[in-house]
N, C-alpha and C positions, 0 to 999 in steps of 0.2 A: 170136697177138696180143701185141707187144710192150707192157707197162705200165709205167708209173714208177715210182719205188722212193714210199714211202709219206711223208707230210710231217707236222709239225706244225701246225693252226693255231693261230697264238696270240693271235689278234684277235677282235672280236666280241662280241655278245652271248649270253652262254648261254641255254638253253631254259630257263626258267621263272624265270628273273631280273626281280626285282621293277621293277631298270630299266627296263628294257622300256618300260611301259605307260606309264610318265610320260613319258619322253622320244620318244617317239609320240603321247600329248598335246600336250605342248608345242610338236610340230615342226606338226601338227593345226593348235593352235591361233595358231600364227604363220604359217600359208599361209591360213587363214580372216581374220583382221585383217588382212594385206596385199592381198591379195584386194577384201576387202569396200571397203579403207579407202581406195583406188586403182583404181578397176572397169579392166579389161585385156582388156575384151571377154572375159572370165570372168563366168557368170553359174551362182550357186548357186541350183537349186530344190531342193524338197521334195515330194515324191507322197506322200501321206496314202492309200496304198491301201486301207489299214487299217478306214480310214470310208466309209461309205455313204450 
């Protein structure tokens, strides 16, 4: 089995980059406001399993 010779990546987010988590917020919470703010026959529910 032929393979390729090996590359660099140099883009990305690294694993446990505090990035991360806010810029997954923010992208979160800009598809939730356009969403909400303009209904597109997108409809967010909630199942409360949790409760009995």
């Amino acid at each position: 089995m032929d393979l390729s010779e090996p590359f660099i990546v140099c883009t990305g987010v690294r694993q446990g980059c505090l990035l991360y988590p806010m810029i997954f917020s923010l992208v979160i919470d800009w598809v939730m406001k356009t969403t909400l703010d303009t209904p597109r026959e997108i409809q967010w529910t909630l199942r409360a399993s949790w409760k009995t």
